[in-house]
N, C-alpha and C positions, 0 to 999 in steps of 0.2 A: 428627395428621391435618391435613392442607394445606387451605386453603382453597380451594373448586371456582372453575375459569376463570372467567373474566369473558365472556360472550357477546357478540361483536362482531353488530350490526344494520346492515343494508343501508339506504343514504340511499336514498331516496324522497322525492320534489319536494311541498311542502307543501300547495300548490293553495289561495290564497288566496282565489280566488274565491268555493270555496263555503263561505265562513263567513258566518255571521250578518252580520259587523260589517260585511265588505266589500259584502254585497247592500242595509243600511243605505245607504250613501256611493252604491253603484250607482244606486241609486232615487231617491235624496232629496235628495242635494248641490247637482244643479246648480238646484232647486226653492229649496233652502235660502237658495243666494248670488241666485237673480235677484231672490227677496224684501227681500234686503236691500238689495240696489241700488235696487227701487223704493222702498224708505221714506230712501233718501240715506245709508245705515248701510253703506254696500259693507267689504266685509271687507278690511284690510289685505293685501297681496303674502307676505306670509310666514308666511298661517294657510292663505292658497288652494293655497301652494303645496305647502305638507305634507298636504290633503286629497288632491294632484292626483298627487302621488309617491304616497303610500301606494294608488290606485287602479292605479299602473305600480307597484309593489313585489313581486318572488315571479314577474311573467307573462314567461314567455318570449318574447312578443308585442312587447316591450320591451328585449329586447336578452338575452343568453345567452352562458356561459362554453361551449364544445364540448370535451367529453372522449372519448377514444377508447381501448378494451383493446389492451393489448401484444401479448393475446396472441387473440383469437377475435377480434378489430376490430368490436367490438361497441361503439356510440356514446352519448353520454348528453348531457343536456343542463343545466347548473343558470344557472337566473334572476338576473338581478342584481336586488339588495333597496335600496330607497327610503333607509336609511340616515338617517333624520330623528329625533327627539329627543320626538315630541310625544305619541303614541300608538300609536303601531305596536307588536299586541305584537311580531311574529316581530324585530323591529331593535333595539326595547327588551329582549327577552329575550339575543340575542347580547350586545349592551353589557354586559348586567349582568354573564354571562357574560367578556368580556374584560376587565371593569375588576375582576372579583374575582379572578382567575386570574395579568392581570398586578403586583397589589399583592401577593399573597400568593406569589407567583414573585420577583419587582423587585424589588420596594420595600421590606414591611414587615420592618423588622428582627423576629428571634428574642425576642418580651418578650412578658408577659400583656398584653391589652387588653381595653377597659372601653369601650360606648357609650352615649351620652347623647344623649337623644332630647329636645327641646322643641317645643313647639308655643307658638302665642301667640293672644293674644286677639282676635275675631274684626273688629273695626273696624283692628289692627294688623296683621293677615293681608290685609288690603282696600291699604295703603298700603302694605307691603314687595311686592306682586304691581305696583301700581301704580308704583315706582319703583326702579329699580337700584341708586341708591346707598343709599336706605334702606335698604334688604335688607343690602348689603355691611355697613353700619354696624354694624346690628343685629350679623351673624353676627361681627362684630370685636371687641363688647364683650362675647359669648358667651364668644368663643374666649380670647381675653386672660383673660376672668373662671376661666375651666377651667386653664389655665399659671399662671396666679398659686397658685390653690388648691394646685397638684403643687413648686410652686417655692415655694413656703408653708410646706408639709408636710416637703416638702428640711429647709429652714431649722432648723424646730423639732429633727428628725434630727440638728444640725450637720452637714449637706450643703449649700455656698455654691455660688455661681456654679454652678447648674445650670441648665437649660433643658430646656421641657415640646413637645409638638407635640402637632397632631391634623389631622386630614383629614373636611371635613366634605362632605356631601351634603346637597343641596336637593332633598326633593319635594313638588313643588306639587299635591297630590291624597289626597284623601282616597278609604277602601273606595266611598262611594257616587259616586266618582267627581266631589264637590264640589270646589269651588278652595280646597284648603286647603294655602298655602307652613308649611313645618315644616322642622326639621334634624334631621339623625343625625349626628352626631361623632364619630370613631374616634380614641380616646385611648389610646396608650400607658400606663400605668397604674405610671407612674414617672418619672424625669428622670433625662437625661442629664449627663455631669459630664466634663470633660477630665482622664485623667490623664499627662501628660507632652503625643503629641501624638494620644493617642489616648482616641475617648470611650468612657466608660463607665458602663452602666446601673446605675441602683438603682431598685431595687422601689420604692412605696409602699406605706406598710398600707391594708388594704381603706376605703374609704371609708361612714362610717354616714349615717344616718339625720339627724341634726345636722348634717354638715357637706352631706348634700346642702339642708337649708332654709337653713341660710346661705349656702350658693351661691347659690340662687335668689333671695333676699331681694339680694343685691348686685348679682342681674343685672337684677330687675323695677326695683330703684332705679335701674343707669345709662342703662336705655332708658327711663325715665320724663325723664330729668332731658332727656337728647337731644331725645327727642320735644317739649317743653314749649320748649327751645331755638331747634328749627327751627318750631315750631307750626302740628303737629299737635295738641298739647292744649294747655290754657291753664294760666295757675297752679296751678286748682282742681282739676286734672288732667280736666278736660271734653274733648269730644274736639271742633274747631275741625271747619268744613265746606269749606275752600280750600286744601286742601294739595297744594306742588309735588309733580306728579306727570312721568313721563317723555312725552316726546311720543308714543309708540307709544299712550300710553292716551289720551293728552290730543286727537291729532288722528285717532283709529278710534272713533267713538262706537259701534259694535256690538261690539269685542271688550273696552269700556268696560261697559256693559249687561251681556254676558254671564258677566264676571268680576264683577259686583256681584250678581247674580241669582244665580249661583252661590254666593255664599258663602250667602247668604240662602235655599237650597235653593228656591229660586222661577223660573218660569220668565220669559225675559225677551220673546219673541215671538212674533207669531204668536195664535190665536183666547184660549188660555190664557195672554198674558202678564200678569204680577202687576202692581204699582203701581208707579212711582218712587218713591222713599226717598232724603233727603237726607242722614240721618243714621245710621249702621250701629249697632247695639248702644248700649252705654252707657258712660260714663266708667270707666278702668281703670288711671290710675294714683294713686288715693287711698293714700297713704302708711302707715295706721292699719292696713293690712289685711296679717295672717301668713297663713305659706304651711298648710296644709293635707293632711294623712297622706289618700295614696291607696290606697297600699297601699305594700310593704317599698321603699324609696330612690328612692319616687315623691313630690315635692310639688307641690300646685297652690299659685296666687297672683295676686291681681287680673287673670284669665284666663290666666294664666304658666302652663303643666308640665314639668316635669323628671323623667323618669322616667331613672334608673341602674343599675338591677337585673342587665344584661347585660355578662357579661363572659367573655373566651376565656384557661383557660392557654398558657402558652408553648407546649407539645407540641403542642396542638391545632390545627394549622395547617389541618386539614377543618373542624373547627369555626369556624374566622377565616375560612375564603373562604365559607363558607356565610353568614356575619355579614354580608358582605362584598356577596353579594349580595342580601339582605334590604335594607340601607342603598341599594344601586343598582337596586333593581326600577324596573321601569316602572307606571305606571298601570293596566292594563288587560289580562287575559286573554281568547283566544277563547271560553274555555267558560264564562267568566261573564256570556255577552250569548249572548242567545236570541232566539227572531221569533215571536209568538201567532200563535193563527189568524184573527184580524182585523188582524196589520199592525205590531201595537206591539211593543214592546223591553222585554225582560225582563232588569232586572240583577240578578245574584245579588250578595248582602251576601255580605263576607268572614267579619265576625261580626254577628248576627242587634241590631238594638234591641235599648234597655229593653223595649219595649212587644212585641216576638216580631216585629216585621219585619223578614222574609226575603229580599224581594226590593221592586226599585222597578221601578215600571212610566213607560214615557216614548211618546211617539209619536216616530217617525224625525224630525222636527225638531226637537224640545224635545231629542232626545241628542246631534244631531248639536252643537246649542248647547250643553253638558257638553265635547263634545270641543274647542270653539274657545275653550274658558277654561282647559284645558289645556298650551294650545301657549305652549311658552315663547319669547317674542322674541325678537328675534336679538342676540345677545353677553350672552348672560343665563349666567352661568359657576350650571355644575350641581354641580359639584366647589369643593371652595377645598384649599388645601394652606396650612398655618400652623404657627408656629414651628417647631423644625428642620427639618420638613416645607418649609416655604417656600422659593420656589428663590433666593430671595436669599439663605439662611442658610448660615454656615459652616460647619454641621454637618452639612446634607444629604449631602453624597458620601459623608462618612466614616461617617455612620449607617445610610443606608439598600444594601440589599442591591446586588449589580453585577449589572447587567442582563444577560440569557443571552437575548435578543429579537431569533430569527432574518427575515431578511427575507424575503417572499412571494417565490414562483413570478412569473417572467418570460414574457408570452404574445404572441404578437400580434396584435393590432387590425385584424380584416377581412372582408368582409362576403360574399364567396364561400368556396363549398368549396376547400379546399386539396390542393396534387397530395400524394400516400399517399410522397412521395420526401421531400416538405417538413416533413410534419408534426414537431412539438414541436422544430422549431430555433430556441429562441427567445435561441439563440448561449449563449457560455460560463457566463452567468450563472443559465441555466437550472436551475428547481429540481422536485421534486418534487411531487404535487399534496399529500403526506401533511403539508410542510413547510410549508404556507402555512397562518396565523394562523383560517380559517375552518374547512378541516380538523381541525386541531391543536382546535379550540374543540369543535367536530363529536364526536370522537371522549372529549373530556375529560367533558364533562356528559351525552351520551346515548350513549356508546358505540358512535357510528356510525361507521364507516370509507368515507367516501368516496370512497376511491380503489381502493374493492373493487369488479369486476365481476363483478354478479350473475348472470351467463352461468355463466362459467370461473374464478372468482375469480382472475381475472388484476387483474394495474394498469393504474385508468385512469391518462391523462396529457392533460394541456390540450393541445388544438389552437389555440385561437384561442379570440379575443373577439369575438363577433358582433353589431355594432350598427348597421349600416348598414340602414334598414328592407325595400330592397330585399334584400337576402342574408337578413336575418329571415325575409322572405316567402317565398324561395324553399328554403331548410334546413327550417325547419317544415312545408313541403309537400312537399320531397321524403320526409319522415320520415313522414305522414302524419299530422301536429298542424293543429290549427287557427290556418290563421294569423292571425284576428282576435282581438282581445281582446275579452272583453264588453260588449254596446253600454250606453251608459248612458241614464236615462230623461229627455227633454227636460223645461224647468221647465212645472209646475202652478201656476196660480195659484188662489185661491178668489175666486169668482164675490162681488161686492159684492152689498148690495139693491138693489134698482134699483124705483121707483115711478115710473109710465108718468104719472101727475097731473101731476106738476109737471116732467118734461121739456118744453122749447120746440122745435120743431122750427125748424130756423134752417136752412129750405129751402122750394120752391115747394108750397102745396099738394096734395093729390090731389085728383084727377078723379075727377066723380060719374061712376057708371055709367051717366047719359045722353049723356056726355059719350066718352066708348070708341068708339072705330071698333068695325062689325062686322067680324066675320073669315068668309069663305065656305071653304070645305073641297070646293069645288066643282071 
């Protein structure tokens, strides 16, 4: 007996508007930024700018692809998306989406893989967030430390000259939505070997419990030795109070505050902001101190963890893009942000506390502050590629898979209706809408068919790109859509004290009431 068809579902336009998270940002934002500007903290150009897309992200109000059926000329309309990096589920959820589909398509060769996940300590999470090349450094004695270990294991085999890779992922964010930078590493779980002019893989044996504390124990030791080098910590492994930090941190003291506040789950402004703190946590590279059984090929170590326990066969190539997207998730889903009935933001825990808490509660400013310690600056690499992986390496072409990554659909850019003689000539290069990478995405994870019309199930086909705001206004009205987008709320300030004693008036007095013209009504 066969397996029953797969049901194809009709796309329907996602309507960002009415989510929780986006009537947050509607209401609250522009209140959020004029406060910060009055306290002199104005938010950096590249945090405003990802709160101000993700409000234009999804609305057709803001520009729109036009589709048309072949065959009833039945028209449809889809939204161009804000495409930013920081919080957005609907842009973070396609990404994860395209970058697991295209490594497990592309790239990843046919071999078991094993990921390795670490986190680091939390005054070490505060300085790799605060600085780009620390971060790199960090992820380089990681990655080195993981190839040595498989180029190690080679050896002892009598396997020379081989070479290990991995591909690693940065998410700067924990379940409660705190700043917490961490890595996922996607390791092939064997080494490559040249034989003649062609490579070839060999397994490793499974990796125990021993060799994951001796990994860790070599990795807590080189970023100890680093750290102590550039000083962050002192000999005693104490942790120093003046470390070079990147100018993004060094000259935005709000998005400085609220990446310190965040780690410290504290709020940093506004009626509930917590204290200044000079010093995070406590010393964490004391030398004396072994790693610690978390549970099966997890260790912890002077706030170091190394959890290894996941791993994909070969065959399982559903199993590796699902891994795949796990390592590239984004931050934040709609359904785990809610709105009470007096105002405040409900986030649901992924997994509940020690202590059974389920959910955190924030007011729309203290989350909208969560979200601006999320955004990652600019040229802040999310991805790394290393050993064969890396595109300097000699191995890359020859290891990883040949890419079958066809090019998007051809439209053109315009801001009126098009005459019914012109549409879709968008000349020889012209492709299908089924062909284009968001489709193709569309249809791979929710089984949506885009290019189906829900009339006649005839094909749509792109007419045009409509961005011109004059043609926005006049398409949407002739459609019978609204053509404004949602207004947003002007900023609120909160009303200081104010005691009438000791104000001066530094103007003429008032006139007694003997002193008053009469007025006659005569």
């Amino acid at each position: 007996m066969g397996l029953p068809a797969t049901k194809s579902y009709e796309y329907e336009r996602r309507r960002p508007e009415e989510t929780p998270l986006y009537e947050i940002l509607r209401t609250e934002l522009n209140t959020f930024v004029s406060e910060r500007e009055i306290e002199n903290r104005s938010l950096p150009d590249y945090v405003t700018e990802e709160f101000e897309e993700f409000l234009r992200c999804g609305l057709p109000q803001y520009g729109f692809l036009r589709l048309k059926c072949t065959g009833c000329k039945a028209e449809k309309i889809v939204a161009f998306s804000c495409k930013k990096r920081g919080f957005c589920p609907s842009c973070a959820g396609k990404r994860m989406a395209e970058s697991a589909a295209h490594l497990v398509d592309n790239v990843l060769p046919h071999v078991p893989y094993r990921q390795f996940v670490i986190s680091y300590p939390f005054p070490l999470r505060f300085y790799m967030n605060a600085s780009r090349e620390l971060c790199s450094k960090v992820l380089r004695i990681i990655s080195t430390s993981i190839h040595r270990y498989y180029t190690k294991t080679a050896e002892k085999n009598g396997i020379k000259n081989s070479a290990a890779g991995s591909i690693s992922f940065l998410q700067r964010f924990g379940s409660d939505l705190r700043l917490n930078p961490h890595h996922h590493i996607l390791v092939p779980e064997g080494v490559y070997i040249l034989v003649g002019d062609k490579p070839v893989f060999k397994k490793a044996p499974k990796i125990t419990d021993e060799d994951v504390e001796k990994l860790l124990m070599e990795i807590s030791a080189k970023i100890r030795k680093y750290l102590v080098k550039k000083g962050y910590l002192n000999a005693d492994g104490e942790i120093c109070l003046n470390p070079e930090v990147s100018s993004v941190f060094s000259e935005n003291e709000a998005v400085s505050m609220a990446a310190e506040s965040s780690f410290r789950n504290r709020i940093a402004f506004g009626e509930n902001a917590g204290k200044y703190v000079t010093k995070i946590g406590s010393g964490f590279g004391y030398e004396e101190e072994i790693p610690v059984a978390k549970s099966r090929l997890c260790r912890t170590m002077q706030g170091f963890s190394l959890h290894c326990a996941t791993a994909v066969k070969t065959s399982d190539r559903r199993g590796l893009e699902r891994l795949v997207s796990y390592m590239a998730r984004g931050p934040l889903a709609n359904e785990r942000v809610t709105l009470t009935d007096l105002g405040k933001v409900k986030l649901k825990l992924k997994k509940n506390y020690s202590d059974g808490t389920s959910h955190l509660l924030f007011t729309k400013s203290e989350f909208i502050e969560r979200l601006v310690a999320l955004i990652p600056p600019p040229r802040t690499h999310l991805v790394r590629w290393s050993g064969f992986f890396a595109p300097n390496s000699p191995l890359r072409k020859a290891v990883t898979l040949k890419p079958k990554i066809k090019k998007g659909f051809q439209f053109k850019s315009c801001s009126h209706d098009t005459e019914d003689g012109e549409e879709g000539e968008g000349g020889s290069k012209e492709k299908s809408l089924r062909s284009s990478p968001w489709a193709r995405m569309l249809e791979r994870v929710f089984k949506i068919d885009v290019a189906k019309c829900d009339r006649c199930d005839g094909t749509l086909k792109p007419v045009a790109a409509v961005t011109c705001p004059g043609g926005i206004r006049s398409y949407l009205t002739h459609m019978g859509l609204d053509p404004d987008p949602p207004s947003r709320d002007p900023p609120r300030h909160r009303q200081s004290s104010f005691e009438f004693s000791t104000y001066e008036l530094d103007c003429f007095p008032l006139p007694l009431d003997s002193d008053l013209p009469s007025l006659s009504y005569d």
